[in-house]
C-alpha positions in Angstrom: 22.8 -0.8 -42.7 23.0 -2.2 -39.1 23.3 1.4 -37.9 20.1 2.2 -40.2 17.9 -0.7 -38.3 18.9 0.2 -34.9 17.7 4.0 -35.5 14.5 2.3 -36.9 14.0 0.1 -34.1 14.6 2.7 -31.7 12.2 4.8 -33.3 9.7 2.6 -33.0 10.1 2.3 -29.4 9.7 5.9 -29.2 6.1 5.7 -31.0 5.5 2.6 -28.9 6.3 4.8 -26.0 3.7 7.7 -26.9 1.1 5.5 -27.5 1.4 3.8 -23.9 0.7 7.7 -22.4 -3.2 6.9 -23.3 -3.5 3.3 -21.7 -1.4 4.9 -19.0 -4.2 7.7 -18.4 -6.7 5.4 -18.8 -5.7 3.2 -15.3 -5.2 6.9 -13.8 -8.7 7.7 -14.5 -10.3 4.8 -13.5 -8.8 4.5 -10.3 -9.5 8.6 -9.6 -13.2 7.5 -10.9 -13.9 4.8 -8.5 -11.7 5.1 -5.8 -12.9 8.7 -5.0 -16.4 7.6 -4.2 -15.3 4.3 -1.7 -14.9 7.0 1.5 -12.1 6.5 4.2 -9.8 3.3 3.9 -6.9 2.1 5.6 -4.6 -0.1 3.5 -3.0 -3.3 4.8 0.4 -4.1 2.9 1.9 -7.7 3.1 3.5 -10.8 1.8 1.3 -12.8 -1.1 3.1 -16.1 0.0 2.0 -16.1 3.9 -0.6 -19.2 4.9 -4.1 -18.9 6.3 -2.6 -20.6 8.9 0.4 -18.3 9.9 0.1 -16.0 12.5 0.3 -12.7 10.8 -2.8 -13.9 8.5 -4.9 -14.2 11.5 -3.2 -11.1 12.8 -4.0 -9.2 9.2 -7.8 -10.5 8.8 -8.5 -9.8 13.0 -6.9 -5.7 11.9 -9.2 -5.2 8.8 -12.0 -6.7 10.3 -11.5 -3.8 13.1 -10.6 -0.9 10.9 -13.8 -1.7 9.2 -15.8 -1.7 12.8 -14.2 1.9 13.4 -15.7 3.2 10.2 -13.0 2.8 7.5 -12.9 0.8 4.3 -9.7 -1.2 3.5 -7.8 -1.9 1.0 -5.3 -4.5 -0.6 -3.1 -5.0 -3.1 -5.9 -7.8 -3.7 -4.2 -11.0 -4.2 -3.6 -14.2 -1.9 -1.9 -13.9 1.1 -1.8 -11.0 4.1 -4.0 -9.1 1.1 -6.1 -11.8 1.1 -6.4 -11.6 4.9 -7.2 -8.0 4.7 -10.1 -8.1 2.6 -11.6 -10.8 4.2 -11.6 -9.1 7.3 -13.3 -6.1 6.2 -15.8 -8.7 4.2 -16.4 -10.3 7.4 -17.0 -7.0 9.2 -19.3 -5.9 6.9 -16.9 -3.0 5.6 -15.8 -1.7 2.1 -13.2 -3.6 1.1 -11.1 -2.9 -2.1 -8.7 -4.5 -4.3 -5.9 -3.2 -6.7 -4.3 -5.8 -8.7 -1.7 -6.0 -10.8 -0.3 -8.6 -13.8 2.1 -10.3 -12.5 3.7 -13.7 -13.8 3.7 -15.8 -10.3 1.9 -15.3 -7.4 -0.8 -12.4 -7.9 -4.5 -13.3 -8.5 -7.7 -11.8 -7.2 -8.7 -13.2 -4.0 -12.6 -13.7 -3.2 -12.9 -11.3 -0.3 -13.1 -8.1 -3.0 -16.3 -6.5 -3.0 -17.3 -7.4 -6.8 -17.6 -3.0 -7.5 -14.3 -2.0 -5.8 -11.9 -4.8 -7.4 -9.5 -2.8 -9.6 -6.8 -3.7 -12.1 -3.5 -2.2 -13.2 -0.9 -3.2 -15.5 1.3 -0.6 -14.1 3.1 -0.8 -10.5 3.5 3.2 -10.6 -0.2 4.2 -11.0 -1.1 1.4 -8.6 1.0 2.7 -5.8 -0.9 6.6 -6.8 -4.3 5.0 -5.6 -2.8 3.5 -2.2 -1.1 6.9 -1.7 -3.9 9.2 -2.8 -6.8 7.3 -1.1 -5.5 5.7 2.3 -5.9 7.4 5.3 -3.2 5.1 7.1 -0.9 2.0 6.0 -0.5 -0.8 7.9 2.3 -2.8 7.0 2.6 -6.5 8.1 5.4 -8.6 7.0 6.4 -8.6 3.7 8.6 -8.8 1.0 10.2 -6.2 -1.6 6.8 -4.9 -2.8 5.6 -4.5 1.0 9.5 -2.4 1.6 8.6 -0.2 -1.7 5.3 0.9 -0.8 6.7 1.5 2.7 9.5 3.4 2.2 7.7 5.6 -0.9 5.2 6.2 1.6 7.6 7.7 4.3 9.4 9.5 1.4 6.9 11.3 0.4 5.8 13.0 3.7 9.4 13.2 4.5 9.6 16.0 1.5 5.6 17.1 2.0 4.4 16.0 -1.3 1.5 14.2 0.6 0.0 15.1 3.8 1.0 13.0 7.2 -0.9 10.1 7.9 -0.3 7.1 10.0 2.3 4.6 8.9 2.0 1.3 11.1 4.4 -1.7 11.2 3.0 -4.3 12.9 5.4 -7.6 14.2 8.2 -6.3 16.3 9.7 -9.5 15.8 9.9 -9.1 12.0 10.7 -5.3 11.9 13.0 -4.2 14.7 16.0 -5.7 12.6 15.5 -3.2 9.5 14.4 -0.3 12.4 17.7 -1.0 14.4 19.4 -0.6 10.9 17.6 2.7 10.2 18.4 3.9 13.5 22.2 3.1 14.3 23.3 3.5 10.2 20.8 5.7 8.8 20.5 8.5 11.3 23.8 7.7 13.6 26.5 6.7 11.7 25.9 8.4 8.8 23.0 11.0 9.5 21.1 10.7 6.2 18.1 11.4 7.8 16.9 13.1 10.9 15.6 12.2 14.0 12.4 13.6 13.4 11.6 11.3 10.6 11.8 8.6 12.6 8.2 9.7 14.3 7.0 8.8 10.9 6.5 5.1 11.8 4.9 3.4 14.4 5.6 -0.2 15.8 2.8 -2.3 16.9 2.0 -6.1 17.6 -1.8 -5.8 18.3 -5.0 -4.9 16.2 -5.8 -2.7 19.7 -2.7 -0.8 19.1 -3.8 0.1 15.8 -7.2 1.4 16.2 -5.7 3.1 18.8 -3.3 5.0 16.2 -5.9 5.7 13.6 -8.0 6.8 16.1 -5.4 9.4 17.7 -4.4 10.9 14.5 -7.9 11.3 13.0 -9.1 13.4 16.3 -6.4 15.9 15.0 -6.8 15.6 11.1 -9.5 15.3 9.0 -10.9 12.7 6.7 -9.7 13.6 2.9 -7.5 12.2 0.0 -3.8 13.1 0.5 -3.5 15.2 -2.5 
């Protein structure tokens, strides 16, 4: 009988499962819909938990607001924090600027910077990081946490095997990334060579909003304007 429940239960899941394929298609379309019709963005990636008063939230809000002056959108992940730093920038520079949320139990809620048209939501992580990938022409990465890490690594995985196209890939706070650089460099690539030098060209280090727009800038002279798949 036990034995009998469990295969029902597990069926269920199954049906469950099938079901979830529409409301999964459903974010994926809305995002393609709406996102394909903002123009060229820049995403800024960072900690929810980091003050208006810290340092890399004036650092964040001064970048957007100059990505915006340069002619791109930006967008967030669109909650408090370096995200909310980001879109107030671009709000302040008069720019697009875009939020994708997600549900989350603790710390995630809209922030009032969004531009009430372009202020997205997702219940899945995984379709989420499809819009940041698809419609950024550059990430700029300021200090974060786990989330920040994931999009940044996926990011550099996926031009490391060309399933995207280049684009730039910015950390900004030498003081908070030369650690986990020094660790990609002397354990990743030297001591045990599971990467190659090359990929290391992927990522650039900068402290200043200059040093960004500089970046952008460079790369878009050589490359054009368009979604990355």
């Amino acid at each position: 009988m036990r034995k009998e429940q469990h295969h029902k239960g597990w069926n269920e899941i199954k049906t469950n499962d099938s079901w979830a394929i529409f409301k999964i298609m459903g974010e994926f379309v809305n995002g393609y819909e709406k996102l394909s019709k903002i123009g060229p963005c820049v995403s800024i990636f960072g900690s929810a938990r980091t003050k208006p008063d810290h340092k890399y939230y004036k650092l964040a809000e001064s970048i957007a607001k100059r990505i915006v002056e340069s002619g791109y959108g930006v967008i967030t992940g669109g909650g408090p924090g370096i995200m909310e730093a980001g879109n107030k920038g671009a709000h302040l520079g008069g720019g697009t600027s875009v939020g994708l949320n997600i549900e989350l139990p603790f710390e995630q809620h809209d922030n009032p910077y969004i531009d009430t048209d372009k202020s997205l939501d997702f219940d899945y992580f995984f379709v989420r990081k499809v819009m940041f990938v698809k419609y950024s022409q550059g990430f700029v990465v300021m200090p974060g946490g786990f989330g920040t890490l994931d999009e940044l690594f996926e990011a550099i995985t996926l031009i490391q095997t060309h399933k995207i196209e280049k684009f730039p890939i910015i950390l900004v706070g030498t003081d908070f990334w030369k650690g986990i650089l020094e660790w990609v460099k002397t354990t990743l690539l030297g001591e045990f060579g599971n990467i190659s030098a090359k990929d290391l060209d992927l990522i650039n280090l900068v402290d200043t909003e200059e040093e960004v727009i500089t970046i952008l800038d460079a790369f878009y002279k050589e490359s054009d304007l368009s979604p990355n798949f």
